[in-house]
DOBADO-388253 format. One record per residue (C-alpha): residue number from 1; y, x, z; chain. Coordinates in steps of 0.25 Angstrom, whole numbers, plus 5000, padded with zeros to 4 digits. Example, Ala and Ser with C-alpha at 12.3 -4.5 7.8 and 13.67 -1.06 7.14 Angstrom:
REC,1,4982,5049,5031,A
REC,2,4996,5055,5029,A
// end
This chain:
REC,1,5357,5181,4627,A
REC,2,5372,5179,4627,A
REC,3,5379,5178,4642,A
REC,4,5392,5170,4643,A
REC,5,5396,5180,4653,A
REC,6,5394,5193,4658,A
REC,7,5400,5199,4670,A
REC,8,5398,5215,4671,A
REC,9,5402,5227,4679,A
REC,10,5402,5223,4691,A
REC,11,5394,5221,4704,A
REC,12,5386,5205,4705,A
REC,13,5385,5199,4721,A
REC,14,5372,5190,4717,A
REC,15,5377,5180,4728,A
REC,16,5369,5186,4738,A
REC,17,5372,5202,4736,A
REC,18,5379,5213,4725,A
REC,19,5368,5215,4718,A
REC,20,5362,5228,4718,A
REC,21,5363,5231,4702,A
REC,22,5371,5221,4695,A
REC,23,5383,5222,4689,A
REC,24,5384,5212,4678,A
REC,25,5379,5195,4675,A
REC,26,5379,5188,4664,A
REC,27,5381,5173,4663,A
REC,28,5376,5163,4653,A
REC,29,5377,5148,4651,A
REC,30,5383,5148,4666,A
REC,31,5373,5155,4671,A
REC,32,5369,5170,4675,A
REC,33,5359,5176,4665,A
REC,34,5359,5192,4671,A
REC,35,5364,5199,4681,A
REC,36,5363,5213,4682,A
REC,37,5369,5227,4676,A
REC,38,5379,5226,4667,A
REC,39,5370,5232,4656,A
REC,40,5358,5223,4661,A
REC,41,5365,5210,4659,A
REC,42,5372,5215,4647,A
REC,43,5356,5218,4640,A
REC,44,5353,5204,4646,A
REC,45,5365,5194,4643,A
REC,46,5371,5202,4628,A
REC,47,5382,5199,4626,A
REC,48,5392,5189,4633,A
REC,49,5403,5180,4628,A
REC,50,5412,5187,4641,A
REC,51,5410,5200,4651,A
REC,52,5418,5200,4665,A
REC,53,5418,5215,4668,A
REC,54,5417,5214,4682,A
REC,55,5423,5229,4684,A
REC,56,5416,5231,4697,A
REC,57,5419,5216,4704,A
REC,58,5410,5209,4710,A
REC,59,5403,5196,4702,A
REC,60,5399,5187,4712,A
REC,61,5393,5171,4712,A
REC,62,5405,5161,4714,A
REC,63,5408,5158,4728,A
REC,64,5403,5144,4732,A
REC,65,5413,5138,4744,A
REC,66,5405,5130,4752,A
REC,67,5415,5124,4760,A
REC,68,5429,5119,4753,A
REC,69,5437,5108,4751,A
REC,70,5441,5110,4737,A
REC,71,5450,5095,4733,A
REC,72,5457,5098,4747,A
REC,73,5460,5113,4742,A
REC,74,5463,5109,4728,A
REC,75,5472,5097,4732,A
REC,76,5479,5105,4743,A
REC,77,5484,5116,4733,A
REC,78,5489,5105,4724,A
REC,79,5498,5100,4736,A
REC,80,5506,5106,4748,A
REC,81,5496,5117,4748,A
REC,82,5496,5126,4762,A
REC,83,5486,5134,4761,A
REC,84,5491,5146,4759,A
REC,85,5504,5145,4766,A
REC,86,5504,5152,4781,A
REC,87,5515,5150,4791,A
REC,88,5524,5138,4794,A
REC,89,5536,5141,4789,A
REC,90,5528,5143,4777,A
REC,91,5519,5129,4779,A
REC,92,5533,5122,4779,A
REC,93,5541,5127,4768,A
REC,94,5527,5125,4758,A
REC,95,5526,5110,4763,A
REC,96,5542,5109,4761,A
REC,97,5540,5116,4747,A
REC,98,5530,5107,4743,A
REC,99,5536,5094,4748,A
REC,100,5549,5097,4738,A
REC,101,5539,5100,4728,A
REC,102,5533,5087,4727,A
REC,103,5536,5071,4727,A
REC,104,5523,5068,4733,A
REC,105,5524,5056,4745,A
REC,106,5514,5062,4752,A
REC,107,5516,5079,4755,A
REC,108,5501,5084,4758,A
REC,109,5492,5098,4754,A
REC,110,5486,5107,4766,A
REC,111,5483,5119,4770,A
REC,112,5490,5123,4783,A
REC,113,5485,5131,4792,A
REC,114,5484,5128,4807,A
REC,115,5488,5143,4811,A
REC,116,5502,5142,4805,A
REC,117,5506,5132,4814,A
REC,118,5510,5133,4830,A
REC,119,5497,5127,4837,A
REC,120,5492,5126,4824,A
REC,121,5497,5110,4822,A
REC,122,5508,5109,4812,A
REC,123,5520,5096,4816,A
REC,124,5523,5085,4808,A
REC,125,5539,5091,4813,A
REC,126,5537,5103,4803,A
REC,127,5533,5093,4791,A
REC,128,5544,5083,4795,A
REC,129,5553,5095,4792,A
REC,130,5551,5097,4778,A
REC,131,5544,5083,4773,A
REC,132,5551,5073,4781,A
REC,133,5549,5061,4773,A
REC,134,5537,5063,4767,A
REC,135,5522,5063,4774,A
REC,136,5516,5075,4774,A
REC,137,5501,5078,4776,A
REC,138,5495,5093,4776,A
REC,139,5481,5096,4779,A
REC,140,5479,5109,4786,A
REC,141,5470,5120,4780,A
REC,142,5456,5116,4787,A
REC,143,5459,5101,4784,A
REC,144,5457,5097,4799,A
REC,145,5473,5095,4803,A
REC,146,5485,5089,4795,A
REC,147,5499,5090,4796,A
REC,148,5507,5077,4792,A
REC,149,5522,5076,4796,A
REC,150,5530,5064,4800,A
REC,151,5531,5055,4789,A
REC,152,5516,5056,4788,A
REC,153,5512,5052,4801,A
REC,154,5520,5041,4800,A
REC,155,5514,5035,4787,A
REC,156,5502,5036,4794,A
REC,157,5507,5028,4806,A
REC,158,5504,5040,4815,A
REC,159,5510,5042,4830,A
REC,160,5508,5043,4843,A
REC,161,5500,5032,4845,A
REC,162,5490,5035,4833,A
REC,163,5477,5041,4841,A
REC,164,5468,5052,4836,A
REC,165,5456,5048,4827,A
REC,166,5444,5051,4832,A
REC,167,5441,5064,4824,A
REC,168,5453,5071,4823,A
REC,169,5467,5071,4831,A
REC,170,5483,5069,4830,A
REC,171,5493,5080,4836,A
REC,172,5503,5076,4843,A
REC,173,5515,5078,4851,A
REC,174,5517,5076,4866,A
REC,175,5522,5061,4863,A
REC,176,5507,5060,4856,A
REC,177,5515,5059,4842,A
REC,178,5508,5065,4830,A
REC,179,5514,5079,4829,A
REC,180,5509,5080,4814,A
REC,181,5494,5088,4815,A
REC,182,5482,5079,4811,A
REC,183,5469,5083,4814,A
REC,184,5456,5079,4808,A
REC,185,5455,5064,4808,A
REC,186,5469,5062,4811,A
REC,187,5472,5068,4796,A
REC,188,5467,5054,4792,A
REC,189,5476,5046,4800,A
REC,190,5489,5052,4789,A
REC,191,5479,5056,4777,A
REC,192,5476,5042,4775,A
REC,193,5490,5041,4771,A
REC,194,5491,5050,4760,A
REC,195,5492,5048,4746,A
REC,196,5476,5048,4738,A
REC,197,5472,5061,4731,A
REC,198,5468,5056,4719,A
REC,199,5456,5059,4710,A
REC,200,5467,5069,4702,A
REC,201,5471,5075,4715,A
REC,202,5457,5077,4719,A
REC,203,5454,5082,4705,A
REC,204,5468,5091,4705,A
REC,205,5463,5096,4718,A
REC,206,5448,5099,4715,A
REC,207,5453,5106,4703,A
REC,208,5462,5115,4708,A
REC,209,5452,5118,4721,A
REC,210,5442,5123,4709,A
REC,211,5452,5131,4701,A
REC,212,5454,5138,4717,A
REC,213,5441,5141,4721,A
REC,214,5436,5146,4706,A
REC,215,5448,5156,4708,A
REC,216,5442,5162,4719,A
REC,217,5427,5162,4714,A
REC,218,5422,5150,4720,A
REC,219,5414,5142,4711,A
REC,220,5407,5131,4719,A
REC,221,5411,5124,4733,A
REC,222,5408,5113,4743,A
REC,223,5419,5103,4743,A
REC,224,5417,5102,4758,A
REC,225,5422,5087,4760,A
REC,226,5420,5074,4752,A
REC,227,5425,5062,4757,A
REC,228,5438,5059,4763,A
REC,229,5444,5069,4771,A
REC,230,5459,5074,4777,A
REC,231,5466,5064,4765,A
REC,232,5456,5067,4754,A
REC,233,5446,5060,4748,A
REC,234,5433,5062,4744,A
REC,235,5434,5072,4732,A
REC,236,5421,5070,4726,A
REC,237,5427,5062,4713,A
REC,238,5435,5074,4711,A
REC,239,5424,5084,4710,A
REC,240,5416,5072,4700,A
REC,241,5430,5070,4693,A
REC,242,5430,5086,4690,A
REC,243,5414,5086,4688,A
REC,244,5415,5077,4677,A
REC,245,5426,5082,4669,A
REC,246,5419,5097,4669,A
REC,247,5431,5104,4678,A
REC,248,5423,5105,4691,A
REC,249,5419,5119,4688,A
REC,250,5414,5123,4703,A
REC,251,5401,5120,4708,A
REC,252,5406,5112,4717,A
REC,253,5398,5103,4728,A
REC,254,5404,5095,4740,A
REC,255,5402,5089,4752,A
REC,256,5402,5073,4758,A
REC,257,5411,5070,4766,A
REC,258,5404,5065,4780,A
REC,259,5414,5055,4788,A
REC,260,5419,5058,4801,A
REC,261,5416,5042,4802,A
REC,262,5401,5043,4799,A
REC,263,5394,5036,4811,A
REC,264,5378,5034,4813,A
REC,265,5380,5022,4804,A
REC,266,5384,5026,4791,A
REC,267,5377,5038,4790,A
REC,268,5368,5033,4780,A
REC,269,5380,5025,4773,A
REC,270,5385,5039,4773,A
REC,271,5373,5047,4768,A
REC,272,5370,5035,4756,A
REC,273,5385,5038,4753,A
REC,274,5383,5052,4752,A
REC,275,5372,5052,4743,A
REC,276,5379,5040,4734,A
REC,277,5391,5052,4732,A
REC,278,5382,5064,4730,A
REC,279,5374,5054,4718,A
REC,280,5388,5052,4713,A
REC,281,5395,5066,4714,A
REC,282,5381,5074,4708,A
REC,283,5383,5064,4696,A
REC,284,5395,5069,4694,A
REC,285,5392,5084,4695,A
REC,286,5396,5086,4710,A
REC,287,5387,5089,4719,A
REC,288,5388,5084,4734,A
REC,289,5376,5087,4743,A
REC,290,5385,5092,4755,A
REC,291,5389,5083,4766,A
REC,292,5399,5087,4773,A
REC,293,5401,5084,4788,A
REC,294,5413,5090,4796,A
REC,295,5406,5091,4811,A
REC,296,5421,5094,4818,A
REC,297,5434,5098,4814,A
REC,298,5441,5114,4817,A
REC,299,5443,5120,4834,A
REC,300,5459,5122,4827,A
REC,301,5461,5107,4830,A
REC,302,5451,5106,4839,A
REC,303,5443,5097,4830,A
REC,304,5430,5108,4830,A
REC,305,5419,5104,4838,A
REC,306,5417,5114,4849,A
REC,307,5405,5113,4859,A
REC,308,5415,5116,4870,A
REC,309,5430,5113,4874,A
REC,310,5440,5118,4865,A
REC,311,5451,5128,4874,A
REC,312,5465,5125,4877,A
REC,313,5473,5135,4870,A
REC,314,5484,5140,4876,A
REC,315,5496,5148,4870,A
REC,316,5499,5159,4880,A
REC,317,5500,5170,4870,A
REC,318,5489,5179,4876,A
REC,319,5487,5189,4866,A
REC,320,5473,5188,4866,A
REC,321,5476,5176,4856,A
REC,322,5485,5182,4847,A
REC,323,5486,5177,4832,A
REC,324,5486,5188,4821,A
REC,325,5501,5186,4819,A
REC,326,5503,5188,4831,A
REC,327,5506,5174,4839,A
REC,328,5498,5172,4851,A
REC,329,5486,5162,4850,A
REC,330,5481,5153,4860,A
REC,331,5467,5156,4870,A
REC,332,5462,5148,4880,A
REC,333,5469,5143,4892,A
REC,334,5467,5150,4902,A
REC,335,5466,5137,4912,A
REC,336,5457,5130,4902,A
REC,337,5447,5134,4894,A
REC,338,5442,5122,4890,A
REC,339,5453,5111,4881,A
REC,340,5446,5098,4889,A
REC,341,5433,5094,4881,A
REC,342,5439,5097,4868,A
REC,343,5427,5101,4858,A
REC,344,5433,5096,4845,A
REC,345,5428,5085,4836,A
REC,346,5414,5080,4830,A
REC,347,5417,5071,4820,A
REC,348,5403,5067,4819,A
REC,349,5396,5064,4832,A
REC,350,5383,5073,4833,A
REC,351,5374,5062,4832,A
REC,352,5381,5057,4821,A
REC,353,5384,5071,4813,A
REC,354,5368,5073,4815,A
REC,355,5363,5060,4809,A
REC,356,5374,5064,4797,A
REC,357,5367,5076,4795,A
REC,358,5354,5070,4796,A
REC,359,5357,5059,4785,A
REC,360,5364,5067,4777,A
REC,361,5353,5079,4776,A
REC,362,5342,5068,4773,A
REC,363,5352,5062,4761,A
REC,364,5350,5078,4756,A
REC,365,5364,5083,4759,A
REC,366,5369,5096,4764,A
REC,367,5376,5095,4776,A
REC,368,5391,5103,4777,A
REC,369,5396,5103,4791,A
REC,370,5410,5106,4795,A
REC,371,5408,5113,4809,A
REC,372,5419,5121,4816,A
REC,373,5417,5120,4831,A
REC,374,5404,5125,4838,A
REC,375,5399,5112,4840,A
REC,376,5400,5107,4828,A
REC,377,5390,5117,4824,A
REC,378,5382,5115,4835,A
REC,379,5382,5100,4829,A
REC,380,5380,5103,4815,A
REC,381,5368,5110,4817,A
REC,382,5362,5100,4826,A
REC,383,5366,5092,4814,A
REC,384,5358,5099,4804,A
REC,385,5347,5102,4814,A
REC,386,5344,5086,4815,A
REC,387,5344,5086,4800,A
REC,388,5335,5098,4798,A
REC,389,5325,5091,4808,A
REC,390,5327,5075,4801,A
REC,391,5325,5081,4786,A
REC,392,5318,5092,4786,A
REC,393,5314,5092,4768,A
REC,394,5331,5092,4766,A
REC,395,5335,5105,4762,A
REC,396,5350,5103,4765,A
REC,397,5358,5115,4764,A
REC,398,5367,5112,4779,A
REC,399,5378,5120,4779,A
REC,400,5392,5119,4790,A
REC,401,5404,5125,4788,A
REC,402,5415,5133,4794,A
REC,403,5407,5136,4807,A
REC,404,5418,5141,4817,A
REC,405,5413,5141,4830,A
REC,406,5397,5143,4829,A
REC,407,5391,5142,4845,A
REC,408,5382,5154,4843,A
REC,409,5370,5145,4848,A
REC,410,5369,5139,4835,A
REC,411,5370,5152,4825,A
REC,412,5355,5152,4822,A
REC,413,5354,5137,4820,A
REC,414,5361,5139,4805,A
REC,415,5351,5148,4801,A
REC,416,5340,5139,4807,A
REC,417,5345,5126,4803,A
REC,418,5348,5131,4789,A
REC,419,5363,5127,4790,A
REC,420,5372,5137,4782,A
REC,421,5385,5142,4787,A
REC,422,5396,5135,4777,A
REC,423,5405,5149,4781,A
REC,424,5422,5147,4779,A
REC,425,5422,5162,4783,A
REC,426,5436,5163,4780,A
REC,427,5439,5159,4794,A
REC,428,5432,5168,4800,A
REC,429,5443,5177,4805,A
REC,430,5452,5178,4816,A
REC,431,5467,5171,4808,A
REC,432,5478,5162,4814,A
REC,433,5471,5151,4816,A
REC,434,5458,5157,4824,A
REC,435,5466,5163,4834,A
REC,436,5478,5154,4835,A
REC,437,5471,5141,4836,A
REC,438,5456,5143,4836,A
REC,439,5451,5154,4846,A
REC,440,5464,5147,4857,A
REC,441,5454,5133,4856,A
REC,442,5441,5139,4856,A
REC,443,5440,5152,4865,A
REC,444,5434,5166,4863,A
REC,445,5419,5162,4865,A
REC,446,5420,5151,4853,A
REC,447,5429,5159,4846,A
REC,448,5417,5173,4844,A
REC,449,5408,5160,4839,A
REC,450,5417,5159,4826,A
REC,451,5412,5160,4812,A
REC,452,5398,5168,4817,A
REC,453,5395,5171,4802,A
REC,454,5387,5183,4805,A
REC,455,5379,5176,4816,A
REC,456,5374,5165,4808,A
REC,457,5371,5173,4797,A
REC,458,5362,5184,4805,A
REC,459,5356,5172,4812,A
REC,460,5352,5167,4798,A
REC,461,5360,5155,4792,A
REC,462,5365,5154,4777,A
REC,463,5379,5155,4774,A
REC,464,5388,5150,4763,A
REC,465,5404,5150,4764,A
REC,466,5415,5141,4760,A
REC,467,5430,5141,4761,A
REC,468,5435,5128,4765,A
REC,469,5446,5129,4757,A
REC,470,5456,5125,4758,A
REC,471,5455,5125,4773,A
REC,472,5453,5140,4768,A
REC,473,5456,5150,4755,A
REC,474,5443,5146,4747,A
REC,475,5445,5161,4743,A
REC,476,5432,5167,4746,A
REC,477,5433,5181,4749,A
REC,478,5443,5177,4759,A
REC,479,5433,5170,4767,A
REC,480,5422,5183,4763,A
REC,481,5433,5193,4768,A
REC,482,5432,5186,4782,A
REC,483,5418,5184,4783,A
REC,484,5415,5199,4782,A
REC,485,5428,5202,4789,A
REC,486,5430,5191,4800,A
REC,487,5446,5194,4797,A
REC,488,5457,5191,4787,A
REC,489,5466,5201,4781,A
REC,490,5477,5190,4786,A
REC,491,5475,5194,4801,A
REC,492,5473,5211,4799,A
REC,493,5476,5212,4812,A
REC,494,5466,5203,4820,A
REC,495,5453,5204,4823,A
REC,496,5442,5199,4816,A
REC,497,5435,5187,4820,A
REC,498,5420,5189,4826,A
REC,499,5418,5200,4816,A
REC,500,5404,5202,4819,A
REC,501,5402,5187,4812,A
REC,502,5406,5195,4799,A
REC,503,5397,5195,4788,A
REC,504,5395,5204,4775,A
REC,505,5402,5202,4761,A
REC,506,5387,5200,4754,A
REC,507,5385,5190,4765,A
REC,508,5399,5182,4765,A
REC,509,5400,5182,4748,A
REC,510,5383,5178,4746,A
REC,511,5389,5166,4757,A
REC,512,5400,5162,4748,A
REC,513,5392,5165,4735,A
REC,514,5377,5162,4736,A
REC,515,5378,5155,4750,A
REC,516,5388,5144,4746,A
REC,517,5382,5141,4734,A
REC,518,5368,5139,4741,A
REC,519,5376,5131,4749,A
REC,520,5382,5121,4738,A
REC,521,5369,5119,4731,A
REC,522,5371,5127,4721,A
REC,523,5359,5135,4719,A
REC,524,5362,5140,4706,A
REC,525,5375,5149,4711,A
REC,526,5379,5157,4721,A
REC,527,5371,5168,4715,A
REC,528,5373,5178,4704,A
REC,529,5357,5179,4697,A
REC,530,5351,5176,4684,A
REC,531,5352,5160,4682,A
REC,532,5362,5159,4692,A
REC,533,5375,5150,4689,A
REC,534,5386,5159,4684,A
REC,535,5397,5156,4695,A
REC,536,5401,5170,4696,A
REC,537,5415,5176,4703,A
REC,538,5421,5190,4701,A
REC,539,5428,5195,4710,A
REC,540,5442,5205,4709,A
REC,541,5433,5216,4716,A
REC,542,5418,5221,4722,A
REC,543,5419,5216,4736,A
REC,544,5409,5224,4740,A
REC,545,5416,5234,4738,A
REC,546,5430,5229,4745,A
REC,547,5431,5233,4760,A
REC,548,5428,5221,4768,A
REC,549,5442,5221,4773,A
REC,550,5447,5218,4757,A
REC,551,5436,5206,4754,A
REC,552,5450,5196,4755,A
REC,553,5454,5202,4741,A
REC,554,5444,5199,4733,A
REC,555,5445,5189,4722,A
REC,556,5441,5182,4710,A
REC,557,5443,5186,4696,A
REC,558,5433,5177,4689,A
REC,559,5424,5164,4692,A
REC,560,5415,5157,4684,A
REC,561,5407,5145,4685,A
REC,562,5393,5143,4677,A
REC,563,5398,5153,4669,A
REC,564,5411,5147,4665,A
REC,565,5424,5154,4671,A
REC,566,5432,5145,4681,A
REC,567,5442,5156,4685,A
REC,568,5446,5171,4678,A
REC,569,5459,5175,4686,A
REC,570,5465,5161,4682,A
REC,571,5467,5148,4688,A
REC,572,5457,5139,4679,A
REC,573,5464,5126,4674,A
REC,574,5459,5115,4674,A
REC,575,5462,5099,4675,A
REC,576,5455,5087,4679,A
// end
C-alpha cells in the first residue's frame, strides 16, 4: 500500500483521548488507513506521496462547530465588520471609515458589542454624527439588538407612535421616540427596508465564512438558522449553489428555521415544508436534519426567559459590582428586588413549542433549541419530554444551545432525557458584559446557576460545543481556554466565574471533536481510528503539554478535509 499522506512524530488525540502509543497516521483515498508509531505506520502505509513531521504537536480530529452562523459571519466581514473592534471611540471612527470607504445607499455589517456602550444601548445621535444622510443598520454581536440611525428609522416610517411588536421591543426616549436600539422583533420593523443580499452575496459571504473556520481547524458546522432572520434570507441556496459547483469543502449541515409566527395551525404546513426543503437540499449534497427553534431571546435585553422577575439595576457604584476596567456595574436595588413581573420572552407559547417538537421529532428531525434564561430550559425540556413519551422508535439526537441560566432542578433531566448540551463555553467567564449588564438583571442566586458545565456532565449528559460565531470568535481554543478556566486572559485580574463548573482539556476538545461531529450526523468523523474520514488538524504546539493558563495561544498550522488540504498557513482561495 501506498498512503497519500502520513503525519509523523507527534502525539494523536483519538477524539476521545491522546492515545497512549501513537505517534504517527496515515491517510489514504481520504480516509485513515493506520494509526500508530511512527515505524508501525511506516511498515503499514510504505511510502507516501507527502509526510507532515509533526515535531512534537498534537494531531487531532477537525473541530465540528455545532452552533454557528456561517453566511451572517462571512457577509459581516465583507461589510462594516465590528467584531473585533472594542470601545466607542473606536466603534465610531470604524463605521465612519467604512462609510467613506464605500458608495453603498444602505451602510450595514455587525458586530458590536453591548458592553462598549453606556447601559449597554448604542443612539441613533452617535450614528447621525458621522453618516447623516445615509440609513445605517448594524446588528450587534449576538444578533438579538440593532443599532440604526435617523435616516433609517425614518425610511422605515418609525416614531413615537410606532408600538412594539409582539416578540421584541423599541428603545426609546422620554418623549417615547425611537432612541436608535432595536431588539428582537423590532429589528424587522427597519431590516425590511434594506437592500436583498443576493445569491452572490450569500455565496461571497458562505465563502469567505468557510475559508475562516478552516483556518482555525474547523472542518464541519451547523448553520444554526435557515430561513429569514434579522435581514437575511434563508441561506440554504447558497450552501446548494456551493455544493454543486464542488467548493463547499466542510461538512457542513444546518438547521430549519422554525417561525416565531408558527401557531397550533400550521404546524403540519410547517413540518410538510420542512421535509419538502430537507428532500431538496440532501439532493443537492446539504444535509439539513436539524430544526431550529429559538425558545427566548438573551437576560442583556431582557428578552431571556426567566422563571421569575428580572431585578431593577441600579447604578450606585457599590463596589461590589465593579467591572474588570474598573467602572462600577449595577446590583439590585436595594428597594426592589423584583423589576414588576418582567420574566423575558417566549416566543413560542408552551403548548405551542410542545406540539412543534412533537411534530417535528415524528417527521425524524433533530431538535436545536436556543434557551438562554432558566425557563427556557425548564420549557425545552418539557418539550423534549412530550416527544420522547409521543414517539418513542425516533432516535433524534435533541440538543439546545448556549444554556446560561440552568435551574439546578433540571441538571439531571439532560442526562435522562438524552438531550445534549450544545455548549458556547466561550462565555463562560466573568467579561464586561456579565458583570455590567447581566449579573445587575439577574441577581447573585441566578447568576452561581451560569454555564453549570461540570454539573451536567457528572450528572451524565453528552456534550458537544459550538461558537456561535460570529456572535462569538469561532476560534476554538479560545472557547477550550475558558471551559477549563472559567476566565479570559482579557480580565487577569477578575475572578473566574463558577470555577468549580470547569471541566478538563480531554473532556472540552473530545466535545468539540468527537462530540460535535456525533452531534451533526457525521458518524464517520470526529475520530482519528482506521477507516475513519481524514479531517485532521495540527496544531502549533502539545496542548497537553501547555499550562491551562496558555490554552488561548494555541493554533492551527494545518487542516484537511477527506484528505485534501483546505488550509496550510495560508488563506485558501477560492471563488463562487
Amino acid at each position: 500500500m501506498s498512503a497519500d499522506w502520513i503525519f509523523h512524530s507527534g502525539r494523536i488525540f483519538d477524539g476521545q483521548q491522546v492515545h497512549p502509543t501513537a505517534t504517527a497516521v496515515a491517510v489514504t483515498d481520504g480516509r485513515i488507513t493506520a494509526v500508530g508509531t511512527d515505524a508501525q505506520v511506516r511498515e503499514a502505509a510504505g511510502t507516501a506521496a507527502e509526510t507532515v513531521d509533526l515535531a512534537g504537536r498534537l494531531l487531532t480530529p477537525g473541530f465540528t462547530d455545532a452552533h454557528v452562523h456561517a453566511v451572517y459571519g462571512g457577509v459581516e466581514r465583507l461589510g462594516c465588520d465590528l467584531s473585533d473592534v472594542s470601545g466607542l471611540d473606536a466603534v465610531l471612527a470604524c463605521v465612519a471609515d467604512y462609510a467613506a470607504a464605500t458608495e453603498k445607499s444602505w451602510i450595514t455589517g455587525g458586530g458590536w458589542h453591548k458592553a462598549d456602550f453606556p447601559g449597554g444601548y448604542p443612539t441613533r445621535n452617535l450614528l447621525d454624527r458621522i453618516v447623516p444622510d445615509r440609513p445605517v443598520y448594524l446588528i450587534n454581536a449576538d444578533h438579538h439588538s440593532a443599532w440604526v440611525n435617523t435616516r433609517a428609522l425614518e425610511l422605515a416610517g418609525m416614531d413615537a407612535a410606532t408600538p412594539d411588536p409582539a416578540d421584541g421591543w423599541i428603545e426609546r426616549g422620554t418623549d417615547g421616540f425611537p432612541t436608535g436600539t432595536l431588539h428582537e422583533g423590532a429589528m424587522d420593523l427597519v431590516n425590511e427596508f434594506l437592500p436583498p443580499l443576493t445569491e452572490e452575496d450569500l455565496c461571497g459571504g458562505l465563502l469567505e465564512a468557510q475559508r475562516y473556520l478552516h483556518s482555525v481547524g474547523v472542518t464541519g458546522w451547523q448553520e444554526a438558522i435557515l430561513g429569514s432572520y434579522a435581514g437575511y434570507p434563508d441561506a440554504s441556496s447558497a450552501y446548494r449553489t456551493l455544493a454543486g459547483r464542488g467548493l463547499l469543502t466542510g461538512r457542513a449541515t444546518g438547521a430549519l428555521w422554525v417561525p416565531r409566527s408558527t401557531t397550533s395551525e400550521n404546524i403540519a404546513e410547517l413540518v410538510a415544508g420542512f421535509e419538502e426543503r430537507r428532500r431538496d437540499n440532501s439532493a443537492a449534497g446539504f444535509v439539513t436534519t436539524s430544526a431550529k427553534i429559538m425558545v427566548d431571546g438573551v437576560p442583556e435585553n431582557r428578552t431571556a426567559a426567566m422563571l421569575d422577575p428580572y431585578l431593577r439595576p441600579c447604578r450606585c457604584g457599590n463596589p461590589d459590582g465593579r467591572d474588570p476596567s474598573g467602572g462600577s456595574a449595577g446590583h439590585a436595588a436595594a428597594d426592589q428586588d423584583a423589576d414588576g413581573d418582567d420574566r423575558g420572552l417566549l416566543y413560542l407559547p408552551k403548548e405551542v413549542l410542545t406540539e412543534t417538537a412533537v411534530a417535528l421529532d415524528a417527521a425524524g428531525f433533530d431538535l436545536h433549541l436556543h434557551v438562554i434564561g432558566d425557563r427556557a430550559v425548564r420549557d425545552g425540556l418539557d418539550a423534549v419530554e412530550h416527544a420522547r413519551r409521543s414517539n418513542p422508535h425516533t432516535r433524534g439526537r435533541h440538543h439546545m444551545a448556549h444554556l446560561q441560566i440552568i435551574h439546578p432542578e433540571d441538571i439531571a433531566r439532560f442526562a435522562a432525557l438524552g438531550v445534549t448540551v450544545n455548549a458556547q463555553a466561550l462565555w463562560a467567564c466573568n467579561d464586561n458584559q456579565m458583570l455590567q449588564l447581566t449579573v445587575p438583571l439577574i441577581g447573585a442566586e441566578r447568576a452561581a446557576w451560569q454555564y453549570p458545565f461540570g454539573s451536567l456532565l457528572a450528572a451524565g449528559a453528552t456534550m458537544a460545543m459550538g461558537s456561535d460565531w460570529p456572535v462569538s470568535t469561532p476560534d476554538p481554543w479560545q472557547a477550550i481556554h475558558v471551559a477549563v478556566n472559567r476566565s479570559y486572559p482579557a480580565y487577569p485580574d477578575v475572578p473566574p466565574l463558577l470555577p468549580e463548573q470547569a471541566i478538563s482539556l480531554q473532556t472540552a476538545l473530545s466535545s468539540y471533536t468527537a462530540g460535535s461531529a456525533w452531534l451533526n450526523r457525521n458518524d464517520d468523523g470526529g475520530a482519528i481510528a482506521v477507516g475513519k474520514t481524514a479531517d485532521l488538524v495540527v496544531l502549533n504546539a502539545d496542548p497537553f503539554r501547555l499550562d491551562p493558563g496558555e490554552l488561548h495561544t494555541v493554533g492551527t498550522d494545518f487542516t484537511m478535509v477527506a484528505g485534501i488540504p483546505v488550509y496550510t498557513g495560508q488563506p485558501q482561495e477560492a471563488k463562487a
